[in-house]
C-alpha positions as CSV (number, residue, x, y, z in Angstrom):
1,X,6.5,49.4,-31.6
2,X,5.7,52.6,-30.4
3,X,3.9,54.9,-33.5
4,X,6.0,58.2,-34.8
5,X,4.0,61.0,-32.9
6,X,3.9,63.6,-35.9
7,X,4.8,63.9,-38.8
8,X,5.7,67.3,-40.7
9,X,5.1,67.4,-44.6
10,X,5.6,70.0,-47.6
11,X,6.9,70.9,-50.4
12,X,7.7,73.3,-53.1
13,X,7.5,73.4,-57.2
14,X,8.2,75.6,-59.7
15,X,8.6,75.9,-63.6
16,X,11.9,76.5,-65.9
17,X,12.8,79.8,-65.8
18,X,10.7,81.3,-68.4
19,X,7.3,78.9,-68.6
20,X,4.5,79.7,-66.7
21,X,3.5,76.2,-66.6
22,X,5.2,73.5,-64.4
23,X,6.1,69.9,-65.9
24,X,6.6,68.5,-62.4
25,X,4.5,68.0,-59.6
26,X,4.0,66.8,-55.9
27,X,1.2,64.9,-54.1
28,X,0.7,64.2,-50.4
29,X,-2.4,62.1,-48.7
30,X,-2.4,61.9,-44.8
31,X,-4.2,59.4,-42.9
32,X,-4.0,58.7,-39.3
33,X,-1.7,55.7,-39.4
34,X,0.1,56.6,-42.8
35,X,1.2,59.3,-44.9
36,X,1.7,58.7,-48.7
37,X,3.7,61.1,-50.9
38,X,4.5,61.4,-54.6
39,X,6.7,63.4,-56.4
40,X,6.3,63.5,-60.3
41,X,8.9,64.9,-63.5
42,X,6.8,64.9,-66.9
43,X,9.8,64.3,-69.3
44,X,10.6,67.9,-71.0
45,X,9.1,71.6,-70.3
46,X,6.4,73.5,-70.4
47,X,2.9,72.6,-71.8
48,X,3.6,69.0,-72.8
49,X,5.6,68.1,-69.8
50,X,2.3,69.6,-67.5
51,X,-0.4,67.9,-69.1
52,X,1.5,64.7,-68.1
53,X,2.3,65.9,-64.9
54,X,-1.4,67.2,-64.1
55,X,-2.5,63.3,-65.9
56,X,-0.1,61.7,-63.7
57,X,-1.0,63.4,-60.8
58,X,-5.1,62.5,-61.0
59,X,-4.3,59.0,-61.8
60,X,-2.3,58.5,-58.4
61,X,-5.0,60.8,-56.3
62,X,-7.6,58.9,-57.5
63,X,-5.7,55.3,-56.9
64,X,-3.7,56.1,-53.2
65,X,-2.7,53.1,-51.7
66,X,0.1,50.9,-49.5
67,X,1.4,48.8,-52.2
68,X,3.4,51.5,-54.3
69,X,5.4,48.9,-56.3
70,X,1.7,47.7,-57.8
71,X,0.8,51.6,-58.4
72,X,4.2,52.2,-59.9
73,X,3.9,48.9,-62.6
74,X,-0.2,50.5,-63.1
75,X,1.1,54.1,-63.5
76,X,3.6,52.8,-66.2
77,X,0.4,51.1,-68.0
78,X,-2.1,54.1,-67.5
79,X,1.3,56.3,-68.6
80,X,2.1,54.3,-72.2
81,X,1.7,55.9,-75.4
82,X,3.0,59.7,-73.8
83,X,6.6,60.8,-73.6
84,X,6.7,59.5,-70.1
85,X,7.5,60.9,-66.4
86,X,10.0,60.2,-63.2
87,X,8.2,59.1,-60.5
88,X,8.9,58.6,-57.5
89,X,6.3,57.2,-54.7
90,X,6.7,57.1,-50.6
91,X,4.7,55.5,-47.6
92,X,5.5,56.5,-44.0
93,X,4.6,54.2,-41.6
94,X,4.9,52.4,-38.2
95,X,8.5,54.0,-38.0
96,X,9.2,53.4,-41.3
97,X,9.5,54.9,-45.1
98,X,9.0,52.7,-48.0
99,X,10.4,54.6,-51.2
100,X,9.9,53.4,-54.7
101,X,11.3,55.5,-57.9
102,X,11.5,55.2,-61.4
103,X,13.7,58.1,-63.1
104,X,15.4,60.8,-62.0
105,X,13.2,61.6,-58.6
106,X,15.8,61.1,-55.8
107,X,15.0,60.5,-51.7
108,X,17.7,60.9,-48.7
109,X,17.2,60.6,-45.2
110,X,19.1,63.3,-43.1
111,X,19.6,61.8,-39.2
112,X,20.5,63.6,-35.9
113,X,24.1,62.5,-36.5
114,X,24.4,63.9,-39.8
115,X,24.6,61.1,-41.3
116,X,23.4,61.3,-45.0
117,X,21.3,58.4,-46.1
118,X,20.5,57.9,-50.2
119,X,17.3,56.1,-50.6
120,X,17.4,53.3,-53.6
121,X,16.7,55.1,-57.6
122,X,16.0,53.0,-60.2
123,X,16.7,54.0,-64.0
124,X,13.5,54.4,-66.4
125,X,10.9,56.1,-67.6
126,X,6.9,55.4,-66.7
127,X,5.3,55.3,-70.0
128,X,8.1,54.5,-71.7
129,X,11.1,52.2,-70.0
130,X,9.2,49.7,-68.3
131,X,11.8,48.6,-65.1
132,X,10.4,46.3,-62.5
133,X,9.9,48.9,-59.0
134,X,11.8,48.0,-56.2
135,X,11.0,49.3,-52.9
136,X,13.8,50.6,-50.0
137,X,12.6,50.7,-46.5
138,X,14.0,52.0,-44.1
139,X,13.7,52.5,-40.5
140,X,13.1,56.2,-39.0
141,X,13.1,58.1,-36.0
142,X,12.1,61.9,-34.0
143,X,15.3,63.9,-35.7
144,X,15.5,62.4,-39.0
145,X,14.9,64.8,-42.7
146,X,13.3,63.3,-45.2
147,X,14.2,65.3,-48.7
148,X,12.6,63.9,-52.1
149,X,13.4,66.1,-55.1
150,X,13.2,66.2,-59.0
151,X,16.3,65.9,-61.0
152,X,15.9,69.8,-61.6
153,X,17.2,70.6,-57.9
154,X,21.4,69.6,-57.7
155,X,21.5,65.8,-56.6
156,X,25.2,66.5,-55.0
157,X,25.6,66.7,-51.5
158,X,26.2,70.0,-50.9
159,X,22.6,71.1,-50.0
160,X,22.3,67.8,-47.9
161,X,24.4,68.6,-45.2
162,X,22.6,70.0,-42.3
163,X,22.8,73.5,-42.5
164,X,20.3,74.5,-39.6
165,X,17.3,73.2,-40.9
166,X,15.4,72.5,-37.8
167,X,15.3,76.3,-37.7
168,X,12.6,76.2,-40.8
169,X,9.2,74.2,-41.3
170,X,8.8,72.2,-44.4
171,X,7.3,74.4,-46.6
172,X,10.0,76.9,-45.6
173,X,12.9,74.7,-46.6
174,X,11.6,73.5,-49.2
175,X,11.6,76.5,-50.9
176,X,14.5,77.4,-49.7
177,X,16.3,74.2,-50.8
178,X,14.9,74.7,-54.6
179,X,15.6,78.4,-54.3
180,X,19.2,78.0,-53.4
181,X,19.7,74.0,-55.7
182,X,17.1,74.4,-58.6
183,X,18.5,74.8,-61.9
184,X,17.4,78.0,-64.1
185,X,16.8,75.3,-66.6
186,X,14.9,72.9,-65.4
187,X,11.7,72.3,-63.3
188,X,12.2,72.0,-59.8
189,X,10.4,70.4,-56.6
190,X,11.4,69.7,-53.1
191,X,9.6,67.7,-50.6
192,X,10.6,67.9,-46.7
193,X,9.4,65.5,-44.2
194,X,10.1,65.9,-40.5
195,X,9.8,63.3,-38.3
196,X,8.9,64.7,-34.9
């Protein structure tokens, strides 16, 4: 199987309207045969809701690896006694995305035919609701948009049909996409992958 030739990654976060700090959070790790994403909701706003982002965050920097259904069941261990986080955790590789979620962290894949592809969620809370992960993989190609978001960008699919966005890079769009989606009342991240 021929290996995707590149791969285009970014995102975007940003607080409630109102907090200067951010309870959500993003995380991406590029190797030469893999790249490994993370996208992280600490449950509330503001101060709390960062410290278990930014605790979250380290503890999956420091712990990167292929199997994300054995870092999701660690992250809910490490995670226990706090009021929890959505997480949601992504390897791309050999033509392929493996995504694995807990909470409110939804993943789509946008294809060259518009079709509009909802990558598998599963209900919980790490820390808190222990659920066993389940991982969706899928097969991608050059063409396809990746988009992972918090719960704090609108999950309907208005924003997801292709609206020129091979016009933007990543980090464009995705500040564009929370810009345009994100809530006033609610933290907000978007992560774009290109497959190219």
């Amino acid at each position: 199987m021929d290996k995707i030739q590149k791969i285009e990654i970014a995102g975007y976060t940003r607080p409630i309207t109102g907090e200067y700090v951010n309870g959500d959070a993003f995380f991406i790790h590029q190797e030469d045969d893999y790249t490994f994403f993370a996208v992280i909701d600490g449950i509330g706003h503001g101060q709390v809701a960062h410290q278990i982002a930014s605790k979250l965050t380290k503890y999956i920097k420091e712990r990167v690896q292929k199997d994300i259904a054995h870092l999701m069941s660690e992250a809910h261990y490490f995670m226990k006694g706090s009021e929890g986080a959505a997480l949601g955790l992504g390897i791309i590789e050999n033509n392929e995305i493996s995504f694995c979620t807990i909470g409110n962290i939804n993943a789509r894949i946008i294809n060259q035919q518009n079709n509009n592809i909802a990558l598998l969620s599963t209900d919980g809370l790490i820390g808190v609701r222990k659920r066993t992960p389940r991982v969706d993989v899928r097969k991608i190609q050059t063409g396809d948009l990746i988009l992972i978001h918090s719960d704090g960008v609108n999950s309907s699919n208005s924003f997801h049909s292709k609206v020129n966005y091979h016009l933007f890079t990543c980090e464009i769009l995705s500040r564009k996409l929370v810009k345009e989606w994100g809530s006033e009342f609610d933290d907000a991240t978007m992560l774009c992958i290109k497959i190219k």
